[in-house]
N, C-alpha and C positions, 0 to 999 in steps of 0.2 A: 504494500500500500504506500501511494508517496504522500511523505507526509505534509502539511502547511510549511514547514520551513522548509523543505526541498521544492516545493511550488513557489513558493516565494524568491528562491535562488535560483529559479530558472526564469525570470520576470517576468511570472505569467499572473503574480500577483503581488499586492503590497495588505499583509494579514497584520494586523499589531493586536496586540494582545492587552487589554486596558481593563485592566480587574478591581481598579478603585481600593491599590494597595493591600489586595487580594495577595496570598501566595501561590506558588504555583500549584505544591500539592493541594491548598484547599479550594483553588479553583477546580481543579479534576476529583476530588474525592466522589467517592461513592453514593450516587445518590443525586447530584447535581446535577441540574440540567444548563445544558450548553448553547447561548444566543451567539447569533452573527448578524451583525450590524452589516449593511453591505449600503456604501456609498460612497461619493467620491465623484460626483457630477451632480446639476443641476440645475433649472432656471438661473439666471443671474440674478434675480429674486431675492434667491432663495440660498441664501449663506449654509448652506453645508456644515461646514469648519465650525460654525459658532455650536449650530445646533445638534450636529450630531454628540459631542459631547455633551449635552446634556441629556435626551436620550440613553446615553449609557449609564451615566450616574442614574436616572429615575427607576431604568431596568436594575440596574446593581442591587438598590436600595432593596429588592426580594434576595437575601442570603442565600437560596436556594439555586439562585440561577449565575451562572459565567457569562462573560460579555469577552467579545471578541468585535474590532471593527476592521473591514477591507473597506480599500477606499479603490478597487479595482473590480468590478461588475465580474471579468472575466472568472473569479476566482467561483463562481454560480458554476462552470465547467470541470472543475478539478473533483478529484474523487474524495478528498476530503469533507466536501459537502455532508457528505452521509454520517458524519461527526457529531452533527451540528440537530439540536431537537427543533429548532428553530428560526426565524429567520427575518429579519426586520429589513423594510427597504427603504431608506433616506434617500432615495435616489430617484432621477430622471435624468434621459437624456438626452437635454436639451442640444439640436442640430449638432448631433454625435448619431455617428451610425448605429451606437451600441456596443455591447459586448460580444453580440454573432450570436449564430444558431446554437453551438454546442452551449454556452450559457445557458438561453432560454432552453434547451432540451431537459439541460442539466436541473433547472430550478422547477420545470414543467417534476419530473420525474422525483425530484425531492418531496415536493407536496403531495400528487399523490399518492407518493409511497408512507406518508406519515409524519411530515415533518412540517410544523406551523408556518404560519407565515403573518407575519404584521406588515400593514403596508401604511407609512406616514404622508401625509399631507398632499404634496405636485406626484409622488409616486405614483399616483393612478394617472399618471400620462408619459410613464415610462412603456416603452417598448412599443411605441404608435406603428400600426401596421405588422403586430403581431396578433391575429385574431384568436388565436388559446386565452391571451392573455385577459380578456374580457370571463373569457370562465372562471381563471381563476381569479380573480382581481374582485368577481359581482358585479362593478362596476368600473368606469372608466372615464378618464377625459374627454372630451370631445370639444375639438376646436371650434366646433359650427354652432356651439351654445355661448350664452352669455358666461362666463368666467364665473365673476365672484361677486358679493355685494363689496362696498368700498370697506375697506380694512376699519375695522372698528368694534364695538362692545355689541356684544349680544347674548341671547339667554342660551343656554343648550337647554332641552328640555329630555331626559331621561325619560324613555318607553316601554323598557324592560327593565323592573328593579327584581325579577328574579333569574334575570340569567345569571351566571359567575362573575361577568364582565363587570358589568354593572351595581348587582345586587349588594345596598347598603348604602350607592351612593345616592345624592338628591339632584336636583337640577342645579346648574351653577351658573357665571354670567364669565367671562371669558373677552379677550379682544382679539381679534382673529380675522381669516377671510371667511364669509361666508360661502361655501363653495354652491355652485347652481350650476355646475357641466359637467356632473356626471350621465353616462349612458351606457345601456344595456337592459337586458329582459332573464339575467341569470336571475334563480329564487336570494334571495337574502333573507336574513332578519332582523329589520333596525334594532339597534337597542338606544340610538341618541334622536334627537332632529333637535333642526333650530329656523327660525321664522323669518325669511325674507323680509330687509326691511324695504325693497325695492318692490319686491311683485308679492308681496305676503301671503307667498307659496310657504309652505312645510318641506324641507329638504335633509337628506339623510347626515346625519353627522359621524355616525358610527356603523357598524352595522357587522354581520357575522352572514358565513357560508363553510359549507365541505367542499373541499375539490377531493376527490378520489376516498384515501384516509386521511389525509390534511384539512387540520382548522386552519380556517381563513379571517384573519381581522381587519380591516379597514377603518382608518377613521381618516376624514380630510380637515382635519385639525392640526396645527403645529405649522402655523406659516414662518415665526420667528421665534429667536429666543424667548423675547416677552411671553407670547403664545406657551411655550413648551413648559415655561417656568411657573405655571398656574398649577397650583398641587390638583385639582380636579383631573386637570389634562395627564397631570404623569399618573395620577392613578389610575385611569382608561386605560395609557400605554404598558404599566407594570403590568397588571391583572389581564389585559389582553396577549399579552409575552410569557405570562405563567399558563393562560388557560391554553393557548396556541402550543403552549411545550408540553404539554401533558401536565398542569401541576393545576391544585386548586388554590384559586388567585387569595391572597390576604395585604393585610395593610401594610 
């Protein structure tokens, strides 16, 4: 099996390993379930650098789980994947080719064989003119809709206060995009919405699916740090990276 540092020594990918002063044995011990952050592109927007770490500290904050961040897509193709209980994507790729087919094959085949997947904020307009990707995603970008409401305060209003994701939190108020371009006709299950302050439509904030054996979580939240840095929003993303790994989510 090649391992992440011999993939890495071959530059087919750049893996860091950010355990939040984590050791290495107690990152691997027995029992741990293993996250990969996978990012390293996106809108100009959409600062990556800032916010993916903070994303890894909110996942860390669950002792139960390891965080690992690539900042190279391609690393979705390497057989190391199969390591990993889960799978988080801070990414899009913005007028970038992408990572190629063996990536997406590679990530098609991780989920559904069993292995979670989170998908953060502009990520649902990665992989444009991948059509699997809309199965496994639920949902998707779509350039031909309006975007977003203007970046500002709004209510999230929680739908499912007994799924795992959810269940115990309340509705909160949040400053964020309101996303209004998603599409697709795969089944979902909200578990968030929040209320257009433009067209005061109802539109998904969160929401869950299976692809194959893979949980799927979606939320279009987390536009920036501010965004990320609201304890509501990192406890959506903890509890959705525990439920997605196989653990049952806690505080």
């Amino acid at each position: 099996m090649v391992s992440a540092t011999a993939f890495l020594a071959a530059g087919s990918s750049r893996v860091v390993a950010e355990e939040a002063g984590m050791k290495e044995q107690e990152r691997t011990g027995s029992g741990q379930k293993k996250a990969l952050i996978v990012t390293g592109i996106d809108h100009p927007a959409h600062k990556w650098k800032l916010t993916t770490p903070v994303l890894r500290v909110a996942v860390a904050k669950d002792k139960r789980m390891s965080v690992t961040v690539t900042e190279d897509a391609k690393f979705l193709a390497s057989p190391d994947l199969k390591n990993y209980d889960m799978i988080m994507l801070n990414y899009m790729n913005w007028e970038n080719p992408g990572p190629g087919k063996d990536a997406q094959d590679g990530l098609r085949r991780a989920v559904d064989g069993g292995t979670g997947l989170v998908i953060v904020h502009f990520s649902c307009g990665a992989f444009q003119g991948w059509s699997e990707f809309v199965k496994i995603a639920g949902r998707v970008w779509d350039p031909k809709l309006r975007s977003h409401d203007p970046l500002g305060k709004f209510k999230v209003e929680i739908k499912d206060k007994e799924h795992p994701i959810t269940k115990g939190m309340g509705d909160f108020e949040t400053a964020d995009e309101l996303y209004t371009c998603l599409a697709g006709d795969t089944a979902i299950k909200v578990l968030a919405s929040a209320k257009s302050v433009v067209d005061k439509k109802d539109y998904p904030m969160a929401f869950t699916l299976e692809y194959g054996k893979g949980k799927v979580f979606q939320s279009v939240l987390g536009h920036d740090v501010k965004a990320l840095e609201s304890e509501p929003v990192q406890k959506l993303f903890r509890h959705a990276c525990a439920w997605a790994g196989g653990l049952e989510p806690e505080e």
